[in-house]
SEDREN-842067 format. One record per residue: residue in three letters; chain; x, y, z of N, C-alpha, C in turn. Coordinates in steps of 0.2 Angstrom, whole numbers. Example, Ala and Ser with C-alpha at 12.3 -4.5 7.8 and 13.67 -1.06 7.14 Angstrom:
{site 'ALA','A',{66,-28,39},{62,-22,39},{66,-16,39}}
{site 'SER','A',{64,-11,35},{68,-5,36},{64,0,39}}
This chain:
{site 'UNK','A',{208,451,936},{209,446,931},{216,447,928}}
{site 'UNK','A',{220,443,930},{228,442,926},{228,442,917}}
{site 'UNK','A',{237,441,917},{236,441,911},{234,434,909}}
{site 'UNK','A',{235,429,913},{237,421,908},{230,420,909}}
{site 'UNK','A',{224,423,914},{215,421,912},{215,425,907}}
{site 'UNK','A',{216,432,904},{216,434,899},{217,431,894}}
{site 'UNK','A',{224,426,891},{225,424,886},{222,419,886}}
{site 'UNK','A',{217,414,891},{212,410,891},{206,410,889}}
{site 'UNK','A',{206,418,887},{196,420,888},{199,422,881}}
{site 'UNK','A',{192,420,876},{192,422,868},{187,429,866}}
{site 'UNK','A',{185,429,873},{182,436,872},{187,444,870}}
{site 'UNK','A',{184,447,867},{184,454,864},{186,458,873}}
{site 'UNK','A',{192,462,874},{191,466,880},{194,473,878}}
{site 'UNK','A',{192,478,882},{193,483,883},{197,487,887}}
{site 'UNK','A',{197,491,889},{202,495,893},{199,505,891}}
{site 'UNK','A',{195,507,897},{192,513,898},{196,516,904}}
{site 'UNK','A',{201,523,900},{204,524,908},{201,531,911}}
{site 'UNK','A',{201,534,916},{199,540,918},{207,544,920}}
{site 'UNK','A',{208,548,911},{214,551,913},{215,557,920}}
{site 'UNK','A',{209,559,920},{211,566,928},{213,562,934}}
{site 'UNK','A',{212,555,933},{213,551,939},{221,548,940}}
{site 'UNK','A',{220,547,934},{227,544,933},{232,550,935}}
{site 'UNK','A',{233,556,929},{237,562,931},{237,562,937}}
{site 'UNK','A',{232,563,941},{234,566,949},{239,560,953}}
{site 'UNK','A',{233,554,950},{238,547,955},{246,550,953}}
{site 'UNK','A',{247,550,946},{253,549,944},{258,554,949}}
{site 'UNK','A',{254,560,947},{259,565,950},{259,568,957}}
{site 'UNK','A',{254,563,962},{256,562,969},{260,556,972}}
{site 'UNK','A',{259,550,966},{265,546,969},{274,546,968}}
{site 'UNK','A',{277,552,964},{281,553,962},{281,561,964}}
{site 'UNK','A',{285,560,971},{286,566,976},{293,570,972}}
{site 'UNK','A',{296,568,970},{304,571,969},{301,573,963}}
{site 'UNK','A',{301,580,962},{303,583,954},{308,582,951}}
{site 'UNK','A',{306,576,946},{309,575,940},{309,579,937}}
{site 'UNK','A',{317,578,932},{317,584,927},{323,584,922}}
{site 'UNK','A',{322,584,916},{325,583,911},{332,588,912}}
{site 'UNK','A',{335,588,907},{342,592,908},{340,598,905}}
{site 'UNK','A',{336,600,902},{333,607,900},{330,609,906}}
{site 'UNK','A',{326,606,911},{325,610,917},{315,607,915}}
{site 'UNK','A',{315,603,913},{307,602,911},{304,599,918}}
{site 'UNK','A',{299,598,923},{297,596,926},{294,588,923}}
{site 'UNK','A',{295,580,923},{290,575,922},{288,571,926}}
{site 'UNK','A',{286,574,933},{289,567,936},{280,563,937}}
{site 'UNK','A',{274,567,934},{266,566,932},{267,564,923}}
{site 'UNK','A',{272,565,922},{273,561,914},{276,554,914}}
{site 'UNK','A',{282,554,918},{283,549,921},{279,542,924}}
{site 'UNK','A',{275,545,929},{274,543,933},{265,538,928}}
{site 'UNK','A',{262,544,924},{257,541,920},{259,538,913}}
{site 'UNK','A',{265,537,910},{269,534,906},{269,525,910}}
{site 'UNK','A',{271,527,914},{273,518,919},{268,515,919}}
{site 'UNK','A',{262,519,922},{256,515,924},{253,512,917}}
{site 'UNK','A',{253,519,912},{250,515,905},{255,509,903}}
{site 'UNK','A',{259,508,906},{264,503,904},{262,498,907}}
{site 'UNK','A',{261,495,913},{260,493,917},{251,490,915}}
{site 'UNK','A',{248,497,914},{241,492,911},{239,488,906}}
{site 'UNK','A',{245,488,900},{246,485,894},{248,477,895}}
{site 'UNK','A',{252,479,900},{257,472,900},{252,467,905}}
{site 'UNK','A',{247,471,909},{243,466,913},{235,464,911}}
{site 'UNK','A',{235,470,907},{229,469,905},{226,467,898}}
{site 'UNK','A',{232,467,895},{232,463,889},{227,466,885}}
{site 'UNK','A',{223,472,883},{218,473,880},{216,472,872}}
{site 'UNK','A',{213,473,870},{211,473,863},{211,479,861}}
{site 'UNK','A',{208,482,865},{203,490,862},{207,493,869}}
{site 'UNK','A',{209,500,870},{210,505,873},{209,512,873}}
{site 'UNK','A',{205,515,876},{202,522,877},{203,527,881}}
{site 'UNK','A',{204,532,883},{205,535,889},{202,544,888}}
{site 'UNK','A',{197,543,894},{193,550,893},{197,557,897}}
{site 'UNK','A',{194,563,894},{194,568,901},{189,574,901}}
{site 'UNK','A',{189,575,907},{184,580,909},{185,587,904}}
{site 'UNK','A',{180,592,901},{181,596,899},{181,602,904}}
{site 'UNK','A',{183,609,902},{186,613,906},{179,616,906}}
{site 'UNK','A',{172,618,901},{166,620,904},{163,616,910}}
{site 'UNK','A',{159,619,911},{154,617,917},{151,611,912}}
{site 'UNK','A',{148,606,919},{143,600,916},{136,600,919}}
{site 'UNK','A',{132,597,916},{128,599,915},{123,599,926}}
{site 'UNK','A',{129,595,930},{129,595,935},{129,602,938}}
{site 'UNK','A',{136,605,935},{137,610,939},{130,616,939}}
{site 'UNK','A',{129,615,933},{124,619,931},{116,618,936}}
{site 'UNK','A',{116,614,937},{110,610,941},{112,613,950}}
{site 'UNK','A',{117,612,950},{120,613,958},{127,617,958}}
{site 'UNK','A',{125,624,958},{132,628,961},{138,625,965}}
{site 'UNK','A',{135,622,971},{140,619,975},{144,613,972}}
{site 'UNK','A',{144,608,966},{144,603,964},{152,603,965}}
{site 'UNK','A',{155,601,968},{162,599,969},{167,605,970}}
{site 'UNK','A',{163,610,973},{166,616,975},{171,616,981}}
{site 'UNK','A',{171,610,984},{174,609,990},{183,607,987}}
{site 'UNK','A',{182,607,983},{188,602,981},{195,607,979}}
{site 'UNK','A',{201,605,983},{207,609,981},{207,608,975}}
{site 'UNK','A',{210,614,973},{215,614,967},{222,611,966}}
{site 'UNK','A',{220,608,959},{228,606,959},{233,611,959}}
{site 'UNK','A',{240,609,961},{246,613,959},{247,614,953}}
{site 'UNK','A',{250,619,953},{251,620,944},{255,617,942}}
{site 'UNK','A',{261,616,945},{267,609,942},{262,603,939}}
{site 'UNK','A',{257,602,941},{252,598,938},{251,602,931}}
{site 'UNK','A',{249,603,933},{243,609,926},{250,608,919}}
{site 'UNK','A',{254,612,922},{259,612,917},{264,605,913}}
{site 'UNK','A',{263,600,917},{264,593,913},{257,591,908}}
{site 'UNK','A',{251,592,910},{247,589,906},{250,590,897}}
{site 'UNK','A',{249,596,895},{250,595,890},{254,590,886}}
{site 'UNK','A',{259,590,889},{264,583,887},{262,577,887}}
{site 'UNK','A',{255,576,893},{254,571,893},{249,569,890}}
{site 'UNK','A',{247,573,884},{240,573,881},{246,570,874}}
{site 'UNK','A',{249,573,874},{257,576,869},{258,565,869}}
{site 'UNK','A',{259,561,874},{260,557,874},{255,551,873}}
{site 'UNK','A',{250,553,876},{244,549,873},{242,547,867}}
{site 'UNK','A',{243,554,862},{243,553,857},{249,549,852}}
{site 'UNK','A',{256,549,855},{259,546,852},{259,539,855}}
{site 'UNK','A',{256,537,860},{252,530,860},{248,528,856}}
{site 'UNK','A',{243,533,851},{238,530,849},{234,529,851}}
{site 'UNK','A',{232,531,856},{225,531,862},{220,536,859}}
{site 'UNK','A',{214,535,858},{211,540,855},{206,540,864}}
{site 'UNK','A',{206,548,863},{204,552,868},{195,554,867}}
{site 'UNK','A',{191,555,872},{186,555,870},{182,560,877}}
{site 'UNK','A',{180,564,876},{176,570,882},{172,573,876}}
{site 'UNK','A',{170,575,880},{160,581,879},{159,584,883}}
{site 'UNK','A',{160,592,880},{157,597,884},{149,598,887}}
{site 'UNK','A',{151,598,893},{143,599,898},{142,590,899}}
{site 'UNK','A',{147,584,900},{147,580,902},{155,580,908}}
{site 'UNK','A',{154,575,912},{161,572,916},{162,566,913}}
{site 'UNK','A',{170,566,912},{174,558,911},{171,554,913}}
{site 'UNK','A',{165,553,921},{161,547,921},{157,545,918}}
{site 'UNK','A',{154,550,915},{148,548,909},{151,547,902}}
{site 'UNK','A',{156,550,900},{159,546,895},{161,539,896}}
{site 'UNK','A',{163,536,902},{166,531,903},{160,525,902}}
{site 'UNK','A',{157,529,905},{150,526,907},{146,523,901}}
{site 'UNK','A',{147,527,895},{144,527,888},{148,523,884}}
{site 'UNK','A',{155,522,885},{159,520,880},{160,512,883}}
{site 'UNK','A',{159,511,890},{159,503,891},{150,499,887}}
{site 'UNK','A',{146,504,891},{139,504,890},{139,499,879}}
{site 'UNK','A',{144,505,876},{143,503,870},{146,497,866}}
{site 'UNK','A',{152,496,871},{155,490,873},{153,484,872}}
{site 'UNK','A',{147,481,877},{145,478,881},{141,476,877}}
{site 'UNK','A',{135,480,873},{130,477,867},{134,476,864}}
{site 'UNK','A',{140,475,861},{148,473,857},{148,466,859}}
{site 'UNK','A',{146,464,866},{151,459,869},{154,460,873}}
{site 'UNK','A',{160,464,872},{166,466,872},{166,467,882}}
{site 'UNK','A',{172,464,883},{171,465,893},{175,471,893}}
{site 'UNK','A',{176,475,897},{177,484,899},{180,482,905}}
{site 'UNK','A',{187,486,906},{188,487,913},{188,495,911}}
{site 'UNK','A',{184,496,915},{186,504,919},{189,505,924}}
{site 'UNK','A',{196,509,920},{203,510,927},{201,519,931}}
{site 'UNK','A',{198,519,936},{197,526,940},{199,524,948}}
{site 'UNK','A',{198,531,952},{198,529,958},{190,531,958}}
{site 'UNK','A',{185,534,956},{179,537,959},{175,531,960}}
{site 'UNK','A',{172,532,966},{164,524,967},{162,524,963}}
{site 'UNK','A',{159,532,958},{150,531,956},{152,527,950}}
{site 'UNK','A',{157,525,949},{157,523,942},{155,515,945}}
{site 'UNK','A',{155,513,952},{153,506,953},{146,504,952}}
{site 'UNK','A',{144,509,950},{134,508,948},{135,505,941}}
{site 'UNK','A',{141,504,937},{140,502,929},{141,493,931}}
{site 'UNK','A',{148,491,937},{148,485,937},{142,482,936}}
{site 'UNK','A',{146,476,931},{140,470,928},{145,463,924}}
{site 'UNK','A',{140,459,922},{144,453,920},{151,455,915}}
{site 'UNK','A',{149,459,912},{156,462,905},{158,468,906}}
{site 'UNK','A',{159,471,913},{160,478,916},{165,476,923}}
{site 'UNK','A',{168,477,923},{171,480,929},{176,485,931}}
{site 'UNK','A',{175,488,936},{179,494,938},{184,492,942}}
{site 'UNK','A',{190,495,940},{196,494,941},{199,499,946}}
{site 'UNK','A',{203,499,953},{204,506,955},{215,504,955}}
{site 'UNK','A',{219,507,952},{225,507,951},{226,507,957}}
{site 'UNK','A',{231,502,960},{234,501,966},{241,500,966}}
{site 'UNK','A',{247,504,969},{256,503,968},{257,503,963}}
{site 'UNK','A',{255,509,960},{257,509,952},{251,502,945}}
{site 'UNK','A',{249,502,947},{244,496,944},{247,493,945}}
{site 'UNK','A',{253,488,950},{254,482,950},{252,478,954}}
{site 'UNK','A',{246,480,955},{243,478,962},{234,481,959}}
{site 'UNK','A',{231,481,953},{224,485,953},{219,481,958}}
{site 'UNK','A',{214,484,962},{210,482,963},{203,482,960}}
{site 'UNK','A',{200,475,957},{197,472,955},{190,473,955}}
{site 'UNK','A',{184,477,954},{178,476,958},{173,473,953}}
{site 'UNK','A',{170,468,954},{163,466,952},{160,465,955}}
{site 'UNK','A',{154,463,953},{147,464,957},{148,462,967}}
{site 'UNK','A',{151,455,967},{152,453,973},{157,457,979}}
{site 'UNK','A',{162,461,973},{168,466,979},{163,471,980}}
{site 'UNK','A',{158,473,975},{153,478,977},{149,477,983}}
{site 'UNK','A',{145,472,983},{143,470,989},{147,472,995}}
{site 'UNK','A',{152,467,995},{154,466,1000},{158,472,1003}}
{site 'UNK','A',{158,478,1000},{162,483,1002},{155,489,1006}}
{site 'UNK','A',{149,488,1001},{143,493,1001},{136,489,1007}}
{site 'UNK','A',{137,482,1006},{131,480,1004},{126,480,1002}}
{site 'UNK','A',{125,485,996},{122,484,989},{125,480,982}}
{site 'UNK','A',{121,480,977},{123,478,973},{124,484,969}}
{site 'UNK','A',{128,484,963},{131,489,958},{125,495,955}}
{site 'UNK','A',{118,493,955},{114,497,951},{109,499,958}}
{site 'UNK','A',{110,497,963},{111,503,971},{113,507,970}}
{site 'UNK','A',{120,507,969},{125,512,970},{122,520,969}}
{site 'UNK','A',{119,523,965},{117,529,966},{111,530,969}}
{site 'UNK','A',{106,525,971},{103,527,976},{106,526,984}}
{site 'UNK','A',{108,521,984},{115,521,990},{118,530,991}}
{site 'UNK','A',{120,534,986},{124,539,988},{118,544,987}}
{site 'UNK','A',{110,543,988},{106,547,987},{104,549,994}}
{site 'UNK','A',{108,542,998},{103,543,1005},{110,546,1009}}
{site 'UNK','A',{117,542,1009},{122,545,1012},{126,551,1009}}
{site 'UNK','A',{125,555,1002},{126,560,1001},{135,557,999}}
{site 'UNK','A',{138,563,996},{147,562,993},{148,569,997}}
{site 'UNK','A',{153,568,1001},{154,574,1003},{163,577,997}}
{site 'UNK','A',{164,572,995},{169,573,991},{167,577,984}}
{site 'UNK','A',{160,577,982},{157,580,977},{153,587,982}}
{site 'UNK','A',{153,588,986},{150,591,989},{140,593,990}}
{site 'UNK','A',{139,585,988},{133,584,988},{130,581,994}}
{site 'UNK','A',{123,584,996},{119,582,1001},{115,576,1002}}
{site 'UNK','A',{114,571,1006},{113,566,1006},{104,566,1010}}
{site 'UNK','A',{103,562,1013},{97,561,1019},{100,560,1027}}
{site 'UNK','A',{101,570,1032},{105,569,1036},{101,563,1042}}
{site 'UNK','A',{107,561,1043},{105,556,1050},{106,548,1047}}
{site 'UNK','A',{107,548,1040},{107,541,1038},{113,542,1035}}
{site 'UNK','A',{116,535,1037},{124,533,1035},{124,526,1033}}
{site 'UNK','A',{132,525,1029},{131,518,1026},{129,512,1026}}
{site 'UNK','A',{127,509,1033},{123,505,1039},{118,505,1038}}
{site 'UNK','A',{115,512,1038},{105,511,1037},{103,514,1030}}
{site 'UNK','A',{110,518,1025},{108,515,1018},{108,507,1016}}
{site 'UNK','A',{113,504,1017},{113,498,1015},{108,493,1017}}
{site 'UNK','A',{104,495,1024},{100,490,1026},{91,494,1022}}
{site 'UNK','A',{92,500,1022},{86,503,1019},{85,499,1012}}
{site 'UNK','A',{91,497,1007},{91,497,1000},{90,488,1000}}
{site 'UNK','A',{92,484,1006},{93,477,1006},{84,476,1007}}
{site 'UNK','A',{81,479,1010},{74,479,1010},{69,482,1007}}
{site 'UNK','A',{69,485,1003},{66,491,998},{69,491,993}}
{site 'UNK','A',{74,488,990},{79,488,984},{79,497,979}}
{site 'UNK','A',{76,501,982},{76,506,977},{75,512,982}}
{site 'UNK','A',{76,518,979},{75,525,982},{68,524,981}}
{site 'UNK','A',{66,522,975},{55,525,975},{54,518,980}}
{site 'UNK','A',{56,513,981},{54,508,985},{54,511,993}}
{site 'UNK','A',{60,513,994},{61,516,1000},{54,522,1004}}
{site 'UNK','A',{53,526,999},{47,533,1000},{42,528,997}}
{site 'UNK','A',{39,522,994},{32,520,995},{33,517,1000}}
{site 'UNK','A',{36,513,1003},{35,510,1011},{35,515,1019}}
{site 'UNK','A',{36,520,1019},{37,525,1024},{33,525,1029}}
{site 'UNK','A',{25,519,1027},{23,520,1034},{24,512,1035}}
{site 'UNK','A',{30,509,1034},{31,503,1037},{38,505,1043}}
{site 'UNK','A',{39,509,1042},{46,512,1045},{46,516,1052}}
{site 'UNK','A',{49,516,1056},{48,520,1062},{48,527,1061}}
{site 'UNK','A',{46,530,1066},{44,535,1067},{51,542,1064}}
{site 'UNK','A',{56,539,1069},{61,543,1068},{64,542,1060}}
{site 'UNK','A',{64,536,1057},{68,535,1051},{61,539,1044}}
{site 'UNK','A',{57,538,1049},{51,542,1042},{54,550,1042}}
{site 'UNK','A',{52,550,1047},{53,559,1048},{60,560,1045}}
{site 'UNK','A',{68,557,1047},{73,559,1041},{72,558,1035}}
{site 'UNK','A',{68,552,1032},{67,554,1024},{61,559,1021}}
{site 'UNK','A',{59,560,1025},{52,563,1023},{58,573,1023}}
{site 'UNK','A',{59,573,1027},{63,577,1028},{69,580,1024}}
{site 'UNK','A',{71,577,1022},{76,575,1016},{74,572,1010}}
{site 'UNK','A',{70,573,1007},{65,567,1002},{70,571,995}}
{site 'UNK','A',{69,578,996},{69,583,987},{78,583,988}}
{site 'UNK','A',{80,584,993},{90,582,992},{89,576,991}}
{site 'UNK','A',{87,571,993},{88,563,991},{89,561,984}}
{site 'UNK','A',{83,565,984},{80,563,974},{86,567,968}}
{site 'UNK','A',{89,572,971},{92,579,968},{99,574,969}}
{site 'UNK','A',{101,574,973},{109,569,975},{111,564,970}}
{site 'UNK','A',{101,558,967},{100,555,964},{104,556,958}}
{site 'UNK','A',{102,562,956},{100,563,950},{110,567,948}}
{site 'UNK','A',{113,569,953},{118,572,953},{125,566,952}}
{site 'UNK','A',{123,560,953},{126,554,956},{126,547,950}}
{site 'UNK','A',{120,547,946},{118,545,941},{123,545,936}}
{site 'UNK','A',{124,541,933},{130,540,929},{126,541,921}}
{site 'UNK','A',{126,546,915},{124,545,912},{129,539,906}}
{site 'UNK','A',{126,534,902},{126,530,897},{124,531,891}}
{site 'UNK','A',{122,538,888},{121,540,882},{124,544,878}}
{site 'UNK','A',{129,549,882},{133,554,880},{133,553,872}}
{site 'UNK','A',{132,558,869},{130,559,862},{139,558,860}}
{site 'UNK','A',{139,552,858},{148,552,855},{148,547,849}}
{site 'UNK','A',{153,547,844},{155,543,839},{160,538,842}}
{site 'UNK','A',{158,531,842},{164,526,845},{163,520,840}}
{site 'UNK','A',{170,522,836},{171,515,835},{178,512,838}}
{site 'UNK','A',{174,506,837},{179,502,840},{189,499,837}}
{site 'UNK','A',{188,500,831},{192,501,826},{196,505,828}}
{site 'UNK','A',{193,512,830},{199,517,832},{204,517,837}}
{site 'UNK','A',{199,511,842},{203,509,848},{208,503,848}}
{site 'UNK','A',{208,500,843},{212,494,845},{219,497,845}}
{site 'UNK','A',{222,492,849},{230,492,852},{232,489,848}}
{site 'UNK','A',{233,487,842},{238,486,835},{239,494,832}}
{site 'UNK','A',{234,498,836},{236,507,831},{240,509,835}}
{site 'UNK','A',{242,507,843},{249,509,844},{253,509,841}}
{site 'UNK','A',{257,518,841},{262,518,836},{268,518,842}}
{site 'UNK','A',{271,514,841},{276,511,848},{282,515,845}}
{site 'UNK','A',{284,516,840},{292,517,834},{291,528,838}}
{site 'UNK','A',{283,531,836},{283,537,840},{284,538,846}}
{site 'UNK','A',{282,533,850},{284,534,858},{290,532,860}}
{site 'UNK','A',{292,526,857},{300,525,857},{303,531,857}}
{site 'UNK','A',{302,536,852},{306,541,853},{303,546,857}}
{site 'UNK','A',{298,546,860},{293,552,866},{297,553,871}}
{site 'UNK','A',{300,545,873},{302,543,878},{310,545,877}}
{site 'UNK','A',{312,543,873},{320,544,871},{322,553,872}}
{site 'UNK','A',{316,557,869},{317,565,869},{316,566,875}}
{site 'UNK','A',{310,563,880},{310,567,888},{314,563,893}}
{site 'UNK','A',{320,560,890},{325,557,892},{325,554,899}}
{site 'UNK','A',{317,546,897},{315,541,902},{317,536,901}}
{site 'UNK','A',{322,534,899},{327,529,895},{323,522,900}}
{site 'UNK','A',{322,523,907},{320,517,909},{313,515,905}}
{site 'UNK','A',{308,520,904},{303,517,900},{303,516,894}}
{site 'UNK','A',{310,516,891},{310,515,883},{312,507,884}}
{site 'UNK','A',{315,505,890},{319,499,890},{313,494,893}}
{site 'UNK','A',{307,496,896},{302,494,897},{297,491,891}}
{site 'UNK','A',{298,497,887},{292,496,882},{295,492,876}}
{site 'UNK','A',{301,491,875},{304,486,872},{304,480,874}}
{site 'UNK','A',{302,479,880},{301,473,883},{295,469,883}}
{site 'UNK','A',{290,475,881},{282,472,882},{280,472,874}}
{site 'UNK','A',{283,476,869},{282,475,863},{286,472,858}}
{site 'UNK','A',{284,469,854},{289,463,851},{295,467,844}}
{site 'UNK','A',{299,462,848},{304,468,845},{303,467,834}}
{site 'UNK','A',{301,463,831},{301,463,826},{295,469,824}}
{site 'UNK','A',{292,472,827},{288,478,826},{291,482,829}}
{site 'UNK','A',{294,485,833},{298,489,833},{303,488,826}}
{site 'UNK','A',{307,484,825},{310,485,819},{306,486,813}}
{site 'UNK','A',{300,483,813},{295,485,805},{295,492,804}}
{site 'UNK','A',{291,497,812},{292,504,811},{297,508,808}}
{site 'UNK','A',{302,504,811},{309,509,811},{311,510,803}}
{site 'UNK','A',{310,504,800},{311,504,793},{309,507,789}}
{site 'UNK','A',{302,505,790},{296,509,788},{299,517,788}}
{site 'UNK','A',{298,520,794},{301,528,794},{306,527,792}}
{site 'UNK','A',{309,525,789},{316,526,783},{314,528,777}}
{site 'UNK','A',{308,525,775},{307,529,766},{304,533,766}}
C-alpha cells in the first residue's frame, strides 16, 4: 500500500517494527565501515536511520512502535534447550552500534516496547493484536514468516526490500500464494515442516508440498491427527511417529497476542516525533545526507517551531 492509497483511506494506521531485524538488515547492507572523524563505526546507524526514513515517507503512519528482544531467555528457550542454538552470532561491530541506535530511536520519539521471558514476535504480535480491536490497520515491518500467522483484514506483514523502497507487501492472498495456507495455518504449517532456522523439529518426511496439501484438507493440526485413518499407510506412520514434536513445534511457533504490556496509543503517534533532536542526532554522527532528507519529509515550519522553541 503506497502513500497516495494511504492519504485516501480515513482509517487510523500503524506502523510495528521488529528492530533485531532492521539492525542486522541494516548493518549487512552497508558493507564499507562508515565512520565518523572520531573514528566511531555507523554504517548499522546509518543504514537503520535511512530505512526509518524511508518507512516514514512511504508509509505515512499515524501511530509508530518498534519492539526488541530481551537479553534473558524466553519463555521458548526455556521449553527447548536447542531453541535457535544454531544461529551465528552477530559481529561485535554490530553489538557496539546498537547503543547509538537505541540512543537514536529515542530521539525519534519512538517508544520502545519488549518483555522479559517473551521475543519481539510476541510483542508484535500483542501490539497490532491491540491495534486492531482499535480499528487501527498495523503493518508489521520484520523479515521472520511466523509473524505471517497474525495476517488479517487490518494486519499486514511487511518484509523491507532495497532499503524499504521496495517493501514486500503480505496479506492473506500473498500468503496463500507463497505457502498454500491461509495466515492462521501458518503455525500449524511449520508444526508439520519444522524451522530449521529456529532449530525446531518438524514431522520428518513431510515438506512444504504435503504440509500445504495436509492443511488444504483438514484445515488444522487437531484436524490432521483425528483423520489418520483416512490417510495412507506411510503418511499415518510419519505423523503418528512425529505427533509429540508436531504438537511441541506448535507450541514453539505460536505467536503469543497477550504479552502482559501498557499500550497506549497516544504514546505512539508520530506528531511526538521530536524532529529539531534528531536534526541534531544526525548533525553530531555527522550524516548530513540524512539531515537533508529529513528536512525534506518533514515540514519545514516545524522544524522552525522546534528551533525556536529550544531558544527559551
Amino acid at each position: 500500500m503506497g502513500a497516495e492509497q494511504h492519504k485516501k483511506s480515513s482509517e487510523k494506521r500503524m506502523v510495528v517494527i521488529d528492530g533485531n531485524h532492521l539492525i542486522h538488515r541494516a548493518f549487512h547492507a552497508i558493507q564499507a565501515p562508515l565512520r565518523t572523524s572520531s573514528g566511531e563505526q555507523t554504517n548499522a546507524i546509518y543504514g537503520f536511520a535511512s530505512m526509518l526514513l524511508n518507512i516514514l515517507e512511504l508509509e505515512q503512519p499515524d501511530y509508530i512502535a518498534l519492539t526488541f528482544d530481551e537479553k534473558a531467555p524466553t519463555f521458548r528457550h526455556e521449553a527447548h534447550e536447542e531453541y535457535k542454538a544454531t544461529r551465528i552470532k552477530a559481529p561485535d561491530e554490530l553489538y557496539a552500534q546498537i547503543p547509538r541506535i537505541r540512543e537514536m530511536i529515542t530521539k525519534f520519539g519512538i517508544p520502545i516496547y519488549s518483555k522479559e521471558g517473551y521475543e519481539a514476535d510476541d510483542m508484535m504480535g500483542t501490539l497490532a493484536t491491540k491495534a486492531e480491536k482499535e480499528g487501527i490497520i498495523t503493518h508489521i515491518i520484520t523479515g521472520d514468516m511466523d509473524l505471517l500467522q497474525l495476517v488479517g483484514p487490518k494486519i499486514h506483514v511487511i518484509f523491507p526490500h532495497k532499503g524499504y523502497k521496495e517493501p514486500l507487501d503480505y496479506n492473506a492472498e500473498k500468503v496463500h500464494e507463497k505457502f498454500g495456507v491461509t495466515p492462521h495455518q501458518i503455525a500449524d504449517y511449520k508444526a508439520l515442516v519444522g524451522d530449521v532456522s529456529d532449530n525446531i523439529k518438524g514431522v520428518e518426511g513431510i515438506g512444504p508440498v504435503g504440509a500445504s496439501e495436509l492443511l488444504t484438507k483438514f484445515k488444522t493440526l487437531d484436524g490432521i491427527y483425528a483423520h489418520l485413518d483416512d490417510m495412507s499407510e506411510t503418511m499415518r506412520h510419519k505423523l503418528v511417529a512425529d505427533k509429540e514434536a508436531a504438537y511441541f513445534a506448535k507450541s514453539l511457533t505460536k505467536i503469543v497476542t497477550n504479552v502482559p504490556c501498557e499500550f497506549k496509543k497516544e504514546d505512539a503517534e508520530t506528531d511526538n516525533l521530536d524532529y529539531l533532536a534528531l536534526s541534531r542526532f544526525f548533525e553530531h554522527m555527522e550524516m548530513r545526507s540524512l539531515l537533508k532528507r529529513l528536512h525534506k519529509i518533514i515540514p519545514t515550519e516545524k522544524l522552525q517551531t522546534e528551533g525556536q522553541m529550544a531558544m527559551f
